[in-house]
KELOBA-877592 format. One line per field, with one value per residue (C-alpha): x, y negated, z; residue in one letter. Coordinates in Angstrom, 3 decimals. Each point is the difference from the previous one (the first is absolute). Example, Ala and Ser with C-alpha at 12.3 -4.5 7.8 and 13.67 -1.06 7.14 Angstrom:
<rs>
xx: c(12.300:1.370)
yy: c(4.500:-3.440)
zz: c(7.800:-0.660)
resn: c(A:S)
</rs>
This chain:
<rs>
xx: c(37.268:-2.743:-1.421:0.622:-2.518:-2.783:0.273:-0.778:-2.950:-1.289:0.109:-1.732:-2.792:-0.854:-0.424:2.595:1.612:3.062:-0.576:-1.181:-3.546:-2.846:-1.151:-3.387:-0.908:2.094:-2.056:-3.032:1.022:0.912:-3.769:-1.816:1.551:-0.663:-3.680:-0.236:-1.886:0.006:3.360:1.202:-2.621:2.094:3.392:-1.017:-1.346:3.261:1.721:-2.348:0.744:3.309:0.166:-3.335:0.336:1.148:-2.847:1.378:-0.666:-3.474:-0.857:0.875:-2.237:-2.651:0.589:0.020:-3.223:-1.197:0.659:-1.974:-2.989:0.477:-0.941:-0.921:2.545:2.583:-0.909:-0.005:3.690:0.715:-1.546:2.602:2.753:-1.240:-0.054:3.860:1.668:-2.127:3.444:-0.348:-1.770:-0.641:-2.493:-2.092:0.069:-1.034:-2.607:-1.483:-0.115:-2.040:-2.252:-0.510:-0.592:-2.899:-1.215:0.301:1.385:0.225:2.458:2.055:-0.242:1.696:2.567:1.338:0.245:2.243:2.261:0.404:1.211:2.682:0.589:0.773:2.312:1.929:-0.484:-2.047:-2.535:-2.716:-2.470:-1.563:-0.740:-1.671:-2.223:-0.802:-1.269:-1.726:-1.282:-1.470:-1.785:-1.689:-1.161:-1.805:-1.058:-1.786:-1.720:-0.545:1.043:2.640:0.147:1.532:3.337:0.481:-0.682:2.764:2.526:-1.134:0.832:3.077:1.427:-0.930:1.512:3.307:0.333:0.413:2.235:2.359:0.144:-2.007:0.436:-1.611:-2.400:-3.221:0.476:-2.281:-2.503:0.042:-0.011:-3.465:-1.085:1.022:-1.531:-3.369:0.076:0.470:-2.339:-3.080:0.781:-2.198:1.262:-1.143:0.016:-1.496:0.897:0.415:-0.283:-0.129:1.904:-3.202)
yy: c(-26.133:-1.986:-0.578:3.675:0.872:-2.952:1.212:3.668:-1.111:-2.307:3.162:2.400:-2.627:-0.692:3.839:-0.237:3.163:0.920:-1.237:-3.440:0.952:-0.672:3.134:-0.419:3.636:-1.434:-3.497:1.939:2.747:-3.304:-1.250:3.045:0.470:-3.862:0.873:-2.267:2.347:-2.359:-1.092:3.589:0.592:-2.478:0.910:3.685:-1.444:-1.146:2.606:1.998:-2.250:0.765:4.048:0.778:4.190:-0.544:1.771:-1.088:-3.472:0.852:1.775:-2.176:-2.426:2.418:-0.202:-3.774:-0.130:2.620:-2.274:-2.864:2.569:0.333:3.705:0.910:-1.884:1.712:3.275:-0.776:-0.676:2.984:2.334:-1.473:0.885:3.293:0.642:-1.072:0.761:3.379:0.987:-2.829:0.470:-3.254:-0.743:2.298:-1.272:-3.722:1.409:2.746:-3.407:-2.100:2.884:0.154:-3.530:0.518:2.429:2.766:2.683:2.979:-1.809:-0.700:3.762:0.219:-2.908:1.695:3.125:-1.248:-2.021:3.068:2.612:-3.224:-0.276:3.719:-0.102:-2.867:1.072:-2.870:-1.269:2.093:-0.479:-3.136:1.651:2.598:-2.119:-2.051:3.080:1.277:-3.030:-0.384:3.600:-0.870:-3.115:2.008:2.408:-2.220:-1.902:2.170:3.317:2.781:3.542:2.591:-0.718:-2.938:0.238:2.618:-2.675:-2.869:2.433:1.394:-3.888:-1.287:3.166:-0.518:-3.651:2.674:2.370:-2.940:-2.091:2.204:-3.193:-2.389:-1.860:0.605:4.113:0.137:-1.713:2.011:3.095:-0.920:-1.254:3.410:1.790:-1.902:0.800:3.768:-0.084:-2.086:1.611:2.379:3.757:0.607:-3.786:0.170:-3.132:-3.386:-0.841:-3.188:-0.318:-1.930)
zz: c(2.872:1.759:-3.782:-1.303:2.990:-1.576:-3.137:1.113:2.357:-2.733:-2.498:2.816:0.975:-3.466:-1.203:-2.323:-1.567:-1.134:-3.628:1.573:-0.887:2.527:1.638:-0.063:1.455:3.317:0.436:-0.706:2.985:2.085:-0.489:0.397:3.409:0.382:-1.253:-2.234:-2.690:-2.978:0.201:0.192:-3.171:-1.728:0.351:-0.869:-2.819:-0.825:0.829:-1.672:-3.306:-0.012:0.644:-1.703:0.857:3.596:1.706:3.534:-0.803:-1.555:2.892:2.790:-2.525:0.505:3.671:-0.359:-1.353:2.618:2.598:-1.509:0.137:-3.872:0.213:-3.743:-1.550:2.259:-0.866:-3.193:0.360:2.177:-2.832:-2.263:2.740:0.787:-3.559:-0.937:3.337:1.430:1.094:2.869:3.046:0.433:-2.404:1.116:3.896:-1.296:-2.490:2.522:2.869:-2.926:0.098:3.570:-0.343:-2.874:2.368:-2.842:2.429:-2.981:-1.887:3.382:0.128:-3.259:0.196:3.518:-1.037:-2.856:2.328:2.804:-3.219:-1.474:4.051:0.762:-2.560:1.602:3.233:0.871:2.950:-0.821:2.777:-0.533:-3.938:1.817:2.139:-2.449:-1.995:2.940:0.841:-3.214:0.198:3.269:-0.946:-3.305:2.233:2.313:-2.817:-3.016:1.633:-1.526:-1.622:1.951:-1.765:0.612:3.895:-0.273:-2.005:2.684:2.845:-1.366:-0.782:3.304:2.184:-2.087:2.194:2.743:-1.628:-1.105:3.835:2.497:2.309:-2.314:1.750:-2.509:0.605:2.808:-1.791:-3.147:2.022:1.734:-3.722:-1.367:2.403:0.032:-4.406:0.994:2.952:-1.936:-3.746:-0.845:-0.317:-3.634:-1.400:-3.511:-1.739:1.839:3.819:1.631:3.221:2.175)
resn: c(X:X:X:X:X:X:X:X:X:X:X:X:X:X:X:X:X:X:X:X:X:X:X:X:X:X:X:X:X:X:X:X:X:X:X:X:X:X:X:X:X:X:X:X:X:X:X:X:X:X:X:X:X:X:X:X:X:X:X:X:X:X:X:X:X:X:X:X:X:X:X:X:X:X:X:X:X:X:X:X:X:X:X:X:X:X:X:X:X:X:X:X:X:X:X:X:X:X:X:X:X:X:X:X:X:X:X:X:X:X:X:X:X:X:X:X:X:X:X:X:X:X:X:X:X:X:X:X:X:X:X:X:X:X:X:X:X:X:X:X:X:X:X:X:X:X:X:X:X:X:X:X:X:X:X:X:X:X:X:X:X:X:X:X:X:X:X:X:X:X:X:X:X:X:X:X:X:X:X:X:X:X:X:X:X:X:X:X:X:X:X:X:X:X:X:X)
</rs>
């Protein structure tokens, strides 16, 4: 018995699966949460190797490379996920966080909007795809300003954090931001305005 229960540890700590292959996905989880980027990049790679049209594995590669500050070569990857698996939410989370990261706030717009309509279908956490879409209007609005629209889609996205949790902590504070847009915006805004 006392061997039985080696053989079955040996097997789990190794990553083996059921076919006796090495399951490179697992060691590659197992160093990412380790951080130990490049290590994780390689089993992936592996893994990767061996199940060429697994976009899970390609896009925890993407998230991989995200973490080693390898921006553009991660979205590059994420484009390819998005593309094959646009029924996945997840995708769109990692590749809308890269673009937070390249500080390209419209096409964080885009990527959560994409992963609250997968969400809503799977009745999902939908807040924190909200915020990061309102987030990502306010910070436009503050730099480069917005048309009337799209203070209307930044307002509506943030005030669904309250709709969803009324006691989430951030809903005082988008309140008093929501009311400072209404109370500064002007009353016939032509074109773009810039939150000062």
């Amino acid at each position: 018995m006392k061997h039985l229960i080696f053989v079955f540890s040996l097997i789990f700590s190794l990553n083996i699966n059921a076919q006796g292959e090495v399951n490179y996905y697992a060691l590659g989880n197992t160093e990412m949460n380790n951080k130990n980027y490049v290590k994780a990049q390689e089993y992936y790679t592996a893994a990767l190797n061996a199940e060429p049209k697994n976009w899970n594995i390609l896009c925890q590669l993407a998230f991989c490379l995200h973490k080693q500050k390898r921006l553009t070569v991660a979205d590059s990857l994420y484009k390819i996920c998005v593309q094959n698996d646009s029924t996945n939410s997840k995708p769109f989370w990692y590749k809308g966080m890269n673009h937070i990261a390249l500080k390209q706030d419209s096409l964080v717009i885009i990527c959560y909007k994409k992963f609250i309509l997968i969400e809503k279908t799977k009745g999902g956490n939908l807040i924190i795809g909200y915020r990061n879409v309102g987030h990502a209007y306010e910070r436009i609005l503050r730099k480069d300003g917005l048309l009337p629209w799209q203070i209307d889609d930044m307002v509506f996205h943030l005030e669904q954090i309250e709709h969803i949790d009324p006691s989430n902590l951030e809903v005082e504070n988008i309140k008093n931001f929501v009311e400072l847009v209404k109370n500064q915006r002007p009353a016939n805004q032509n074109g773009k305005w810039i939150l000062q």
